[in-house]
MDTraj code that builds the backbone (N, CA, C; nanometers):
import mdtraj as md
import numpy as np

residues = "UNK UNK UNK UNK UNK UNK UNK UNK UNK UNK UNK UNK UNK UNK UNK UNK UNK UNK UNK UNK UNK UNK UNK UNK UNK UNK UNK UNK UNK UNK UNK UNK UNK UNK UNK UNK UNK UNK UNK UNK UNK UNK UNK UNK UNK UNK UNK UNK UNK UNK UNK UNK UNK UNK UNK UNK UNK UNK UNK UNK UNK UNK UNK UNK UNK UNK UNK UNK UNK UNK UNK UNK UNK UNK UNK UNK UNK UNK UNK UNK UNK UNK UNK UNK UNK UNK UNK UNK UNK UNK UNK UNK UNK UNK UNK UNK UNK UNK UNK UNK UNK UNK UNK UNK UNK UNK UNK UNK UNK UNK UNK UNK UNK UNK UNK UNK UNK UNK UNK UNK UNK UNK UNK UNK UNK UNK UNK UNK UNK UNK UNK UNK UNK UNK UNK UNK UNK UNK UNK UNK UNK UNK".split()
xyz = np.array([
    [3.8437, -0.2655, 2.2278],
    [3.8054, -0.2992, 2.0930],
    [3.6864, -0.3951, 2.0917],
    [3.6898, -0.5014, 2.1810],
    [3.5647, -0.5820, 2.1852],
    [3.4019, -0.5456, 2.2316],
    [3.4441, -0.3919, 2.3237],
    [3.3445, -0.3875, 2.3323],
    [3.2986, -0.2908, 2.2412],
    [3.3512, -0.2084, 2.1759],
    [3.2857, -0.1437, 2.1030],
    [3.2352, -0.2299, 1.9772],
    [3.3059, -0.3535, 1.9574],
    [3.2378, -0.4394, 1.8148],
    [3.0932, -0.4995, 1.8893],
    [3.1120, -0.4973, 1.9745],
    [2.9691, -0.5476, 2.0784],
    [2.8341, -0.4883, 2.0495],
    [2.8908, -0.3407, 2.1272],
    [2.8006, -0.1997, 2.0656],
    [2.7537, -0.2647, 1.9181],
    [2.8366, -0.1842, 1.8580],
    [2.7837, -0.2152, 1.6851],
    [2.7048, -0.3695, 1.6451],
    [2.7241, -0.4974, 1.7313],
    [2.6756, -0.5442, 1.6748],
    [2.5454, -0.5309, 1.7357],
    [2.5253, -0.4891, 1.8448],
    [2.3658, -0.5136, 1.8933],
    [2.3218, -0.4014, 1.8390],
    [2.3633, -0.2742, 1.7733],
    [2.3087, -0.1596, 1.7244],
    [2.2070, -0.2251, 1.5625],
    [2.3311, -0.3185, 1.4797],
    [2.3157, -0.3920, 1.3918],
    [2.1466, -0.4685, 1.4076],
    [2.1773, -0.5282, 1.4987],
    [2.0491, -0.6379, 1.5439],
    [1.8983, -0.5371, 1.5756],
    [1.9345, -0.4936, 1.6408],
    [1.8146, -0.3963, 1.6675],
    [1.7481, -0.2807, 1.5257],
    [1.8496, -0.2389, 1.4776],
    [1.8006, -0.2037, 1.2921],
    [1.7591, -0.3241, 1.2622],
    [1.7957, -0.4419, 1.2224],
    [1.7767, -0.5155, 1.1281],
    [1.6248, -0.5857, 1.1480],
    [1.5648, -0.6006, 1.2909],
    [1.4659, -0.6170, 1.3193],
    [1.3541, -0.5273, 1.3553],
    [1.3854, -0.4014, 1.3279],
    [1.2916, -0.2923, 1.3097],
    [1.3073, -0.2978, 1.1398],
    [1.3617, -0.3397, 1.0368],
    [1.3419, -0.3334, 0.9169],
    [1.2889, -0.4740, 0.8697],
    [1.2699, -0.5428, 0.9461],
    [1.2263, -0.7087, 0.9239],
    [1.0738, -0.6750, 0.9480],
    [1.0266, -0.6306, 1.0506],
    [0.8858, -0.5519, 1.0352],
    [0.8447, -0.4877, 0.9411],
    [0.8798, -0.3810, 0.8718],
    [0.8551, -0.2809, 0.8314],
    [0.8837, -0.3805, 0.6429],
    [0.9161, -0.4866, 0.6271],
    [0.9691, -0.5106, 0.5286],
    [0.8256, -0.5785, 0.5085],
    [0.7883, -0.6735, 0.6470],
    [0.7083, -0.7706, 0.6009],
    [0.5600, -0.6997, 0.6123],
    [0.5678, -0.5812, 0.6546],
    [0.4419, -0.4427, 0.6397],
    [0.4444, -0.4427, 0.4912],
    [0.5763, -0.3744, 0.4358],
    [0.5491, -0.3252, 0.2872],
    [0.5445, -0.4425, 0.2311],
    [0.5513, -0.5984, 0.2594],
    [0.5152, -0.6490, 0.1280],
    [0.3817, -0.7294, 0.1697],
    [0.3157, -0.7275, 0.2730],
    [0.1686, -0.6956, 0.2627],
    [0.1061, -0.5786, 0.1736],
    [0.1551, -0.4612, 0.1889],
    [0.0766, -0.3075, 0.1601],
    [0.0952, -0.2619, 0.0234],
    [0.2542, -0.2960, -0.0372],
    [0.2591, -0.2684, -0.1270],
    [0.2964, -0.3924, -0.2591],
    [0.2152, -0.2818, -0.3995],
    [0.1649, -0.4172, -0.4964],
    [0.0580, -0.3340, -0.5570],
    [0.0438, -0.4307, -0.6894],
    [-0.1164, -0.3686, -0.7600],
    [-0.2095, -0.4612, -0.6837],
    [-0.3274, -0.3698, -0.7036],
    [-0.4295, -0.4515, -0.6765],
    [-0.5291, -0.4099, -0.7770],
    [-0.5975, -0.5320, -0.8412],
    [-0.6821, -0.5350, -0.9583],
    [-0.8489, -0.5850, -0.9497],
    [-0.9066, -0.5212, -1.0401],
    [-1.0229, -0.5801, -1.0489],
    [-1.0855, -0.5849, -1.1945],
    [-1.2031, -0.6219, -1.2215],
    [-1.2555, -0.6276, -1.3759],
    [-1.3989, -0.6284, -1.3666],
    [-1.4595, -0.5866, -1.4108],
    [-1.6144, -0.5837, -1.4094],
    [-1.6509, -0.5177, -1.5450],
    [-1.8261, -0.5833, -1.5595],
    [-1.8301, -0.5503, -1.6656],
    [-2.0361, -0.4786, -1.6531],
    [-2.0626, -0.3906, -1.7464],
    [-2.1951, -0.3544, -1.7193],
    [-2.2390, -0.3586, -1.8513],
    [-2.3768, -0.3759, -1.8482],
    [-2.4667, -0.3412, -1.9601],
    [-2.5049, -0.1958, -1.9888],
    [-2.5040, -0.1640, -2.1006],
    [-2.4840, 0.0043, -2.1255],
    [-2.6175, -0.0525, -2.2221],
    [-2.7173, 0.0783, -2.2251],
    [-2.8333, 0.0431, -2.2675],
    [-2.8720, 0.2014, -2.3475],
    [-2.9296, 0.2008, -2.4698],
    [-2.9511, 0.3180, -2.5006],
    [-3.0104, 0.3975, -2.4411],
    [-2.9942, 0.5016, -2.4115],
    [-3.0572, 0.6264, -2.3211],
    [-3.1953, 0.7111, -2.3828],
    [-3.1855, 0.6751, -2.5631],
    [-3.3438, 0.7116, -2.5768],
    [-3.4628, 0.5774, -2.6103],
    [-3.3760, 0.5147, -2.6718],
    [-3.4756, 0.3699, -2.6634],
    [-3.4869, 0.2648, -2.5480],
    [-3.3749, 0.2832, -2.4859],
    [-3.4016, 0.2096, -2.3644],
    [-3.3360, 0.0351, -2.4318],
    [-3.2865, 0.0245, -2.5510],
    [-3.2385, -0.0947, -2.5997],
    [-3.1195, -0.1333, -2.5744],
    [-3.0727, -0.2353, -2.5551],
    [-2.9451, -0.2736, -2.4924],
    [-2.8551, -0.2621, -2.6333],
    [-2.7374, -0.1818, -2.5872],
    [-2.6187, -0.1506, -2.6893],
    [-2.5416, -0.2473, -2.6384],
    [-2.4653, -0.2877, -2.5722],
    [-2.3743, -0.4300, -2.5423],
    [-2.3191, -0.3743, -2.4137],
    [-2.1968, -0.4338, -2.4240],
    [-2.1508, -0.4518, -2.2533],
    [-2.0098, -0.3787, -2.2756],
    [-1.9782, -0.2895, -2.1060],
    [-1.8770, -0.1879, -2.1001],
    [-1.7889, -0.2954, -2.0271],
    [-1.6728, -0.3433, -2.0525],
    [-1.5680, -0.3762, -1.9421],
    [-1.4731, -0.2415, -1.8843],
    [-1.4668, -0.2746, -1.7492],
    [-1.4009, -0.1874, -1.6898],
    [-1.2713, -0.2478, -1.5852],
    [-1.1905, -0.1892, -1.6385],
    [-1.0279, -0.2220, -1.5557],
    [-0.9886, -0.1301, -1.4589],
    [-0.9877, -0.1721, -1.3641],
    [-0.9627, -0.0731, -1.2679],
    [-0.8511, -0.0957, -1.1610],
    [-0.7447, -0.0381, -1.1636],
    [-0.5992, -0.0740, -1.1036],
    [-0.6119, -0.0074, -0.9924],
    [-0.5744, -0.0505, -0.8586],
    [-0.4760, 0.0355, -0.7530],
    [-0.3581, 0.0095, -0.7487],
    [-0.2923, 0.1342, -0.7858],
    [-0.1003, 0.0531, -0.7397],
    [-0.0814, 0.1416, -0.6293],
    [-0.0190, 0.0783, -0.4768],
    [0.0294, 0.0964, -0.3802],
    [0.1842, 0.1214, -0.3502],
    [0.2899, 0.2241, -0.3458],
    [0.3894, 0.1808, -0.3298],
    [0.4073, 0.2701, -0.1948],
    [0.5724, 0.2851, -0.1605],
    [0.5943, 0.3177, -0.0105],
    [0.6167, 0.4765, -0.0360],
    [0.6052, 0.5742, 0.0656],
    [0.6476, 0.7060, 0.0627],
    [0.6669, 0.7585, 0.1144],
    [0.8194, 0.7302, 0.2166],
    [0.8443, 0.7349, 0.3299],
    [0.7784, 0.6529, 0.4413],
    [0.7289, 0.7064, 0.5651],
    [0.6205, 0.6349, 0.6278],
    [0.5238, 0.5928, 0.5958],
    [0.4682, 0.6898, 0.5075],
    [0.3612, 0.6130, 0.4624],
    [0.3441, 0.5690, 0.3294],
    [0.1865, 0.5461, 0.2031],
    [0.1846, 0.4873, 0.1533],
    [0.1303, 0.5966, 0.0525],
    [0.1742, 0.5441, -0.0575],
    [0.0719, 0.6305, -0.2052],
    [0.0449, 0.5596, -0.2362],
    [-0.0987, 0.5653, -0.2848],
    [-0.2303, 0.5333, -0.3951],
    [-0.2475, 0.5875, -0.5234],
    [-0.2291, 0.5328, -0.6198],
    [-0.2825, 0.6191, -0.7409],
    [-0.3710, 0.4793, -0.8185],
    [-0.4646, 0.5316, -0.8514],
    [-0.5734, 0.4552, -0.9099],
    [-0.5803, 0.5113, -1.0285],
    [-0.6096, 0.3743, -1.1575],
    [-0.6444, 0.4120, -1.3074],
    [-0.7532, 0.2952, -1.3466],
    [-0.8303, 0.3705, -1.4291],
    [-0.9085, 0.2715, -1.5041],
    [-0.9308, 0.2795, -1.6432],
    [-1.0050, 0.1997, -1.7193],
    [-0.9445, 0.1709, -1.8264],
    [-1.0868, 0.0749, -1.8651],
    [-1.1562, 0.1678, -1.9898],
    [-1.2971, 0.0767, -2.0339],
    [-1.3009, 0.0557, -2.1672],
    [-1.3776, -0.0177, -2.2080],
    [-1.3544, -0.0956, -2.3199],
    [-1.5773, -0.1656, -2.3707],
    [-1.5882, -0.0893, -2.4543],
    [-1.6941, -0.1175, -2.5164],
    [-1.7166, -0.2152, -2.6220],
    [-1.8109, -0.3448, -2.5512],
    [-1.7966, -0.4311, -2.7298],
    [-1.8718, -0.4117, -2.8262],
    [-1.8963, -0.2854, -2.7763],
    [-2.0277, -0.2803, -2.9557],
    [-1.9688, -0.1338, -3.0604],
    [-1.8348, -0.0708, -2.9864],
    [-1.7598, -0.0342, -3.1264],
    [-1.6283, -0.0099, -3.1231],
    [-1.5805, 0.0091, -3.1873],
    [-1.3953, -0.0354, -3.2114],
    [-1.2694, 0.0850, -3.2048],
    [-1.3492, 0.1438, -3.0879],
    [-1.2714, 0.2102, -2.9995],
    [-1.1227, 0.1476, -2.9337],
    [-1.1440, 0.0827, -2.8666],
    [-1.0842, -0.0200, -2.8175],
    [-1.0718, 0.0304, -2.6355],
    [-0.9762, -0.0041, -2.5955],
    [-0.9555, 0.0338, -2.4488],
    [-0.9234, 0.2080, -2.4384],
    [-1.0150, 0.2825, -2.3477],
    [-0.9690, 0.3822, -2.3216],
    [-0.9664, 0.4043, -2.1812],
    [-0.8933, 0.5213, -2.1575],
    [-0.8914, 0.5949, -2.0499],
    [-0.9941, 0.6734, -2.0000],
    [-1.0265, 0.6157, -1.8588],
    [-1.1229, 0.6739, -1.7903],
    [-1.0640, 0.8063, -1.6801],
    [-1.0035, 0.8549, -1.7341],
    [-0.9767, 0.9455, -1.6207],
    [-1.0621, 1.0762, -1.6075],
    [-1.1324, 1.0814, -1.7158],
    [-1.2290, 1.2119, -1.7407],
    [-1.3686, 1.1457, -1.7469],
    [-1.3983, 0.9829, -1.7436],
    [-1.5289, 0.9663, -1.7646],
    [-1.6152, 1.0311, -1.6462],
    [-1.7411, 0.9348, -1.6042],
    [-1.8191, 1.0232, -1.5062],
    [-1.7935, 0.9207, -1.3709],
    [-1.7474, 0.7974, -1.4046],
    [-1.6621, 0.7438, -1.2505],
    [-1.5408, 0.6833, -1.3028],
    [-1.4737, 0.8251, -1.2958],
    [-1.3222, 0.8373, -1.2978],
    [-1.2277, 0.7651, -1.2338],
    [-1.0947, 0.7530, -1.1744],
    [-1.0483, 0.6910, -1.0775],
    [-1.0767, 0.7977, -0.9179],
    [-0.9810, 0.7276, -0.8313],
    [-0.9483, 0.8041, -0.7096],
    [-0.8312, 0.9309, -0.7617],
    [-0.8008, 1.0336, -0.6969],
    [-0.7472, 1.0740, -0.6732],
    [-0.5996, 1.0245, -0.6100],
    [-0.4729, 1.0381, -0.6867],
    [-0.4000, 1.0238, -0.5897],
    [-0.3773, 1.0541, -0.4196],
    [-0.3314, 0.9797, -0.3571],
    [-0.3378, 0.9612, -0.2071],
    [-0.2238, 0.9312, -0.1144],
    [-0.2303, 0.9947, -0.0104],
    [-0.1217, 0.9268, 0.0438],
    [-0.1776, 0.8904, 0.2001],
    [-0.1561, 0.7822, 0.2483],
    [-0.2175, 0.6667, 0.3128],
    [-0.1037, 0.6125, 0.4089],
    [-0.1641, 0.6110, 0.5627],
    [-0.0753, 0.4919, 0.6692],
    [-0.1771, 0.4233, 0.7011],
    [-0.0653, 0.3024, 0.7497],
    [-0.1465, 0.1667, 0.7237],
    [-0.1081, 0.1091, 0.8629],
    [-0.2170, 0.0692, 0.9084],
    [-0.2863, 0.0464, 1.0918],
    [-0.2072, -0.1168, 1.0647],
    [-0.1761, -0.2163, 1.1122],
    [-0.1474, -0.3635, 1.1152],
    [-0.2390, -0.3908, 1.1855],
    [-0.2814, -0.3274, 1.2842],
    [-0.4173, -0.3693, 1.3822],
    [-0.5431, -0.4155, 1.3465],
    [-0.5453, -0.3166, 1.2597],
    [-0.7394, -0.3275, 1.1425],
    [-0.6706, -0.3349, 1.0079],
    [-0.5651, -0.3535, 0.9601],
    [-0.5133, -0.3630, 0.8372],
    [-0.5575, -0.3234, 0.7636],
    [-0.6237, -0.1661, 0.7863],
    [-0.6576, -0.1003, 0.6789],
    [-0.5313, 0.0263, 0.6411],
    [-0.5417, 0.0936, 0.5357],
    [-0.4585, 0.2297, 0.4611],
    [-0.5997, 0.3422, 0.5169],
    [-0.5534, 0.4442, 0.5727],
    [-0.6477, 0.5306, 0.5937],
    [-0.5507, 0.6438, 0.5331],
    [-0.6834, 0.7474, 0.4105],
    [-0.6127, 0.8424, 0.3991],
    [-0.6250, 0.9613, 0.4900],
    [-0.4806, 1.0472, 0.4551],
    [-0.4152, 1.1557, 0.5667],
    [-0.5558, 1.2495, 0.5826],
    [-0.6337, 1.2892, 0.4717],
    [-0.6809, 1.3567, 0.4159],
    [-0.8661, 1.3220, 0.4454],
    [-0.8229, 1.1675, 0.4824],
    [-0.9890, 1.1320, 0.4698],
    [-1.1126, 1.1551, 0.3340],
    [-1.0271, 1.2011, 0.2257],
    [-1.0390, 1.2219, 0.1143],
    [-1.1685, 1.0967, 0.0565],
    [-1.1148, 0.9757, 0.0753],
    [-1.1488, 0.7989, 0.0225],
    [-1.1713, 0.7544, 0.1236],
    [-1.2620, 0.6425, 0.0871],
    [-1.2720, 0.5179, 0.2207],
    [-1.1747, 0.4734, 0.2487],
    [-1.1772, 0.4309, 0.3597],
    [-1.0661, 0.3023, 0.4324],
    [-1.0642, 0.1984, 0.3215],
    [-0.9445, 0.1735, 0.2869],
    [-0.8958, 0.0226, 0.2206],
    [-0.8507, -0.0254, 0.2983],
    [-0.9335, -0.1877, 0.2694],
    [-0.8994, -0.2590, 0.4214],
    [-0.8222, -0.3632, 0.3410],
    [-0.7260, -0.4569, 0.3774],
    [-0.6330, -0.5167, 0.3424],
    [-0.6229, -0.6261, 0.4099],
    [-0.6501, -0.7927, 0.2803],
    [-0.6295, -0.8937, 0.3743],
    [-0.4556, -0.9741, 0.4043],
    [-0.4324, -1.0775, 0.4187],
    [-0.3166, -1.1429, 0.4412],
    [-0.3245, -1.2226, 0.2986],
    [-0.4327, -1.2447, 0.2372],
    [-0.4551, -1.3607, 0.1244],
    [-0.4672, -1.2650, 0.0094],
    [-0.3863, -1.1117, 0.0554],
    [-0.3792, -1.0492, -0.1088],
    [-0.4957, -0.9707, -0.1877],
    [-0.6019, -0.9837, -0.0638],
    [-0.7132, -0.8676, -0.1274],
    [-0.7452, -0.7433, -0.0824],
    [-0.7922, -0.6525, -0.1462],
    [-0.8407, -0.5012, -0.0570],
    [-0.9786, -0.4636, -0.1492],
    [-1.0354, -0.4227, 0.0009],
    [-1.1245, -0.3986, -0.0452],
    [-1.1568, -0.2092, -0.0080],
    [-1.2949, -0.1853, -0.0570],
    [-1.2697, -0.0171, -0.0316],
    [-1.4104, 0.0207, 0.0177],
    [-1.3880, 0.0516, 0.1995],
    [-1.4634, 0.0534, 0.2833],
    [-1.5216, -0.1105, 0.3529],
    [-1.5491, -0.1097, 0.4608],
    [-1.5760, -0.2012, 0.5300],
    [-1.6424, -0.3266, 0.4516],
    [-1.7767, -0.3101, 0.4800],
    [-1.8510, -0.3969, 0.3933],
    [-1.8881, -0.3985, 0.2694],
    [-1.8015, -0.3284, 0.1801],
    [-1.7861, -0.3535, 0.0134],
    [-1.8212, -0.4101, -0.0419],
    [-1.8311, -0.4212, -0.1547],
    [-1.8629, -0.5584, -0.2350],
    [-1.7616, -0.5131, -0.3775],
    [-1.6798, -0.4130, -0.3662],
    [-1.5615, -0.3513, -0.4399],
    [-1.4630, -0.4070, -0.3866],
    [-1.4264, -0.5497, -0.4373],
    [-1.2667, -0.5753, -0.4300],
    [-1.2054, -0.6474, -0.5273],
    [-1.0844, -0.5393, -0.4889],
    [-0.9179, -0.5970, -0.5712],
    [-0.8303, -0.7023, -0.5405],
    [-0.8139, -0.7769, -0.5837],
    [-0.7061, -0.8500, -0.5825],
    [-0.5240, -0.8750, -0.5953],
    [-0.4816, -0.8944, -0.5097],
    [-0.3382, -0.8237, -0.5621],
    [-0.2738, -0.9384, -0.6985],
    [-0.2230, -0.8125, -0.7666],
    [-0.1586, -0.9271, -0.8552],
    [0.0077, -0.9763, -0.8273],
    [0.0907, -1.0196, -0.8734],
    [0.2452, -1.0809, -0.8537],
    [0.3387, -1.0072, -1.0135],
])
top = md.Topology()
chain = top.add_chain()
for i, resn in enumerate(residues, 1):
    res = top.add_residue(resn, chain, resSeq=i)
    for name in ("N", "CA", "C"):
        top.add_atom(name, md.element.get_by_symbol(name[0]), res)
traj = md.Trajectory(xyz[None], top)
């Protein structure tokens, strides 16, 4: 009897620290990650400035099986008429494509299966960015 509670418990120990990894993977990897930017939209026959586009642009990351899904949305907002926030999923820079993504701990990037998107590279302090030297990054939110 003792040794089989033995067995089980080192069976116990050895799961529990292959899921102690894999826990503190997904709560690096997974999470939104956000950004906000905003552009000047300028008339296209006068060349006169119409006002400024804000643009919201979400990645949410969750787990899927081994690996990871991506689905990206954005979301713009014009201040010069009273539209209000819309959906960019049909504009002319749409979101990503949904994705599904494993994630290296080595280079802490999500590479998709597909090679579809750039590498999102992923820091420890909660940011990702999309492709190496970017200047496109998200922030995770809580």
């Amino acid at each position: 009897m003792k040794r089989r509670d033995s067995v089980l418990f080192g069976f116990v120990v050895c799961c529990a620290c292959g899921n102690v990894e894999q826990k503190r993977e997904d709560d690096l990897v997974i999470g939104t990650y956000v950004r906000e930017y905003s552009t000047e939209i300028l008339n296209q026959l006068s060349g006169n400035k119409m006002g400024m586009r804000t643009v919201r642009d979400t990645l949410i990351i969750t787990s899927a099986g081994d690996r990871y899904k991506v689905e990206n949305s954005k979301w713009s907002m014009n201040d010069y008429d009273n539209d209000g926030w819309q959906n960019s999923k049909h504009g002319e820079s749409g979101p990503l494509r949904d994705f599904k993504a494993s994630y290296s701990e080595s280079s802490g990037t999500l590479n998709s299966d597909g090679n579809e998107v750039p590498t999102l590279f992923i820091t420890n302090d909660g940011k990702l960015s999309v492709g190496k030297n970017s200047e496109i990054k998200y922030v995770k939110v809580e």
